[in-house]
N, C-alpha and C positions, 0 to 999 in steps of 0.2 A: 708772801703777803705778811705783812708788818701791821702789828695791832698792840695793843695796850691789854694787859693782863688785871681782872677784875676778881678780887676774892670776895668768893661768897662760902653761904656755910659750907657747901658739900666739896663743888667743882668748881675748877678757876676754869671762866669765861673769857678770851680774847674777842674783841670786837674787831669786825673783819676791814680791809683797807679798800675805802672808794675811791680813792685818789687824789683827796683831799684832808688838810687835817680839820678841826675844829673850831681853828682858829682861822682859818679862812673862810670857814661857811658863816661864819658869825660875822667880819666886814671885813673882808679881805679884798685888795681892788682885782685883782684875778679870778676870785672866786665867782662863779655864774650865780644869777642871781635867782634864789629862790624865796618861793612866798608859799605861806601854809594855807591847803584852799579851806574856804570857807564851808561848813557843812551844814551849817542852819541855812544857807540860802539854795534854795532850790535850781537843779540845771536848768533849766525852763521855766517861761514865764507861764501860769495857767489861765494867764484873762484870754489867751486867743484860744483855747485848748474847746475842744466841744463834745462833751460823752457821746458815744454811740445809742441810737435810738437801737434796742435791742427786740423790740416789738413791730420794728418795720423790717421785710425781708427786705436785704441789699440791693434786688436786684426784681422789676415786678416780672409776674408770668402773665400770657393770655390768660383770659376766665376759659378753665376747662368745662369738655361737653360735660352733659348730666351723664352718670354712668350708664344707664341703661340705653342711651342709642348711639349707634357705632358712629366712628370719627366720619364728619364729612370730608373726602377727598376731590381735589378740583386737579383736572389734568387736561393740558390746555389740547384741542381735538377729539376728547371724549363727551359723549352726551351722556355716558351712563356711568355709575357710580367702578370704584375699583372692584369691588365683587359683589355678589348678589346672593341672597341666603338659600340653601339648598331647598330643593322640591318637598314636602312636607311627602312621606310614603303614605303609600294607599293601605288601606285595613287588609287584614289579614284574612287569605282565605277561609273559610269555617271548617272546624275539622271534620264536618257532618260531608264536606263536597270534597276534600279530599278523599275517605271513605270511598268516597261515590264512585269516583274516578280510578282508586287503586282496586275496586272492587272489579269495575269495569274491562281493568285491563290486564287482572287477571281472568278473566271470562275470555276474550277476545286471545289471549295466548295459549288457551288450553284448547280453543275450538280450531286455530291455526298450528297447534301440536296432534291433534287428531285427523285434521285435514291431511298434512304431510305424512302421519303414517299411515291415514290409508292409501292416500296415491299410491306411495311407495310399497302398501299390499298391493294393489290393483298392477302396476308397473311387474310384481314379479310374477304377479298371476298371469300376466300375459305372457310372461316370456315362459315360464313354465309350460302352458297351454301351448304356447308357440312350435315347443320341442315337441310335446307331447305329439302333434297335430304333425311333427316331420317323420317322428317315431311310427307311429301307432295307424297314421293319419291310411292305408292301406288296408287295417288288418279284416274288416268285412269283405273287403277282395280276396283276399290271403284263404279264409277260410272257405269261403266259395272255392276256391282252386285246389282248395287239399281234396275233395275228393276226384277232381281230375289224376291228381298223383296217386292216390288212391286206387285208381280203376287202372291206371298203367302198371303199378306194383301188379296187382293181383294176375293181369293178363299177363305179362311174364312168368308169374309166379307156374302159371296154370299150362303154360307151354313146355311141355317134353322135349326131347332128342328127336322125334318125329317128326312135331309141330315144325321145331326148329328148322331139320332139316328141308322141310315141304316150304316153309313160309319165309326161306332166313332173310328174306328181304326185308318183311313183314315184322320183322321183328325187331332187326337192327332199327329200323325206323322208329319204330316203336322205344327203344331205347334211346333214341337218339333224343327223342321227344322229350322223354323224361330228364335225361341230362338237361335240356334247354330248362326246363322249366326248372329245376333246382339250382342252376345258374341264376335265374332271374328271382327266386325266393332270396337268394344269397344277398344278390345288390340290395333288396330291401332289406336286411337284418331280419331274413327270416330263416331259423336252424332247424334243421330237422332233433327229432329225442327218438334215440334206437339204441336202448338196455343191451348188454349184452347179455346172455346167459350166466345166472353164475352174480350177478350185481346187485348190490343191496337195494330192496325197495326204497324207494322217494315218493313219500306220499305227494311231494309240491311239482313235479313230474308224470309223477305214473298214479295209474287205475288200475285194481287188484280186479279183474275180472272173475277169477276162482282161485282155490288155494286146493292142494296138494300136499301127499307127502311124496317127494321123490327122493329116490337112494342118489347122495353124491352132491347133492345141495343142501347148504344150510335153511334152518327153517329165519324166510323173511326175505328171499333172496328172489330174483326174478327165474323163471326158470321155459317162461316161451314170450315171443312178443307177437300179439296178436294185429298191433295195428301201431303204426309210427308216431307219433307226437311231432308237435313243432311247438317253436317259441318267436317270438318278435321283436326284437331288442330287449331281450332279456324277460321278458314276459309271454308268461305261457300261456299261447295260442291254444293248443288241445295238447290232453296230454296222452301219452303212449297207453296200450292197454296192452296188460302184462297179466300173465298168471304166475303167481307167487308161492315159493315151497312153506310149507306149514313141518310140525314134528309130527312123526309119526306114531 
């Protein structure tokens, strides 16, 4: 680029190349023709020009509802509005009938917690009674029959080598009797109590009918049995009558 060199105080300035010299812009018939614009005259004309109204919105809206009642909606097969405002709630129970009510139902669950535990006493008391009554439910028979065994012991007891021999019929019979009948105590849970000699007293068993000093037993110890005992399912029917060694 080819330009013309300008001295000034500091820096020489070259003016840059348009492609044209000076002397063509100024009337040269090749030169394109320029004209300096005008700047007092305005781009546009302002007689057709119109300010904007800035107090009128551009564009109008519907008049809105009043704020307080809700928008009207229209929907074409509806006769009833888009929603409808909820149930206004009912007043509040009083706390006086609440009271009332919690008072109530605690009353009613303490009398049905009573109820249930007594059934459920009553329920065991029967089964209890039930056992008792399969147990026990004989033992007035039981004691009635002890002195039938009773009076067989003794007749035995009271028979010799004599008797025996004169009556053995009489007597095996007689044994046999007895057998049967401690058979049929047995089926019912019923034991005979026969101390041996020599065995410590039990006062929950035995009856101290006299005491004694005898040589060869400790003192407290049974030392004759006067009469048998029985039990009933573990419950003492009568008990043995025993005489007992004392110290001498």
């Amino acid at each position: 680029m080819n330009g013309k060199k300008k001295e000034t105080g500091a820096d020489e300035w070259e003016a840059p190349d348009f492609g044209f010299s000076m002397d063509e812009a100024a009337g040269g018939s090749d030169a394109p023709a320029f004209e300096t614009p005008d700047f007092d005259k305005p781009a546009f004309d302002t007689a057709d020009f119109e300010a904007p109204d800035f107090d009128k919105p551009a564009f109008e809206t519907p008049d809105a509802p009043p704020p307080n009642d809700p928008p009207a909606f229209e929907a074409a097969g509806f006769d009833t509005p888009a929603f409808e405002p909820a149930p206004e709630a009912g007043p509040a129970p009083a706390s006086e009938e609440v009271a009332t009510l919690i008072a109530e139902r605690d009353e009613l669950r303490d009398k049905l917690m009573r109820a249930l535990a007594e059934a459920e006493n009553v329920r065991r008391r029967a089964e209890r009674d039930r056992k008792d009554a399969e147990a026990y439910g004989g033992t007035k028979l039981a004691r009635d029959l002890l002195s039938v065994h009773d009076n067989m012991a003794r007749a035995l007891a009271a028979a010799d080598e004599t008797a025996r021999a004169a009556a053995a019929s009489l007597i095996e019979g007689i044994e046999l009797t007895q057998r049967e009948l401690l058979s049929a105590f047995a089926k019912h849970k019923i034991e005979p109590v026969e101390p041996a000699p020599g065995e410590k007293f039990d006062p929950n068993l035995h009856q101290a009918m006299f005491e004694a000093p005898v040589p060869g037993f400790e003192p407290g110890t049974v030392i004759e049995v006067m009469q048998s005992g029985f039990t009933i399912s573990g419950r003492l029917l009568r008990p043995a009558l025993v005489g007992v060694a004392k110290a001498g």
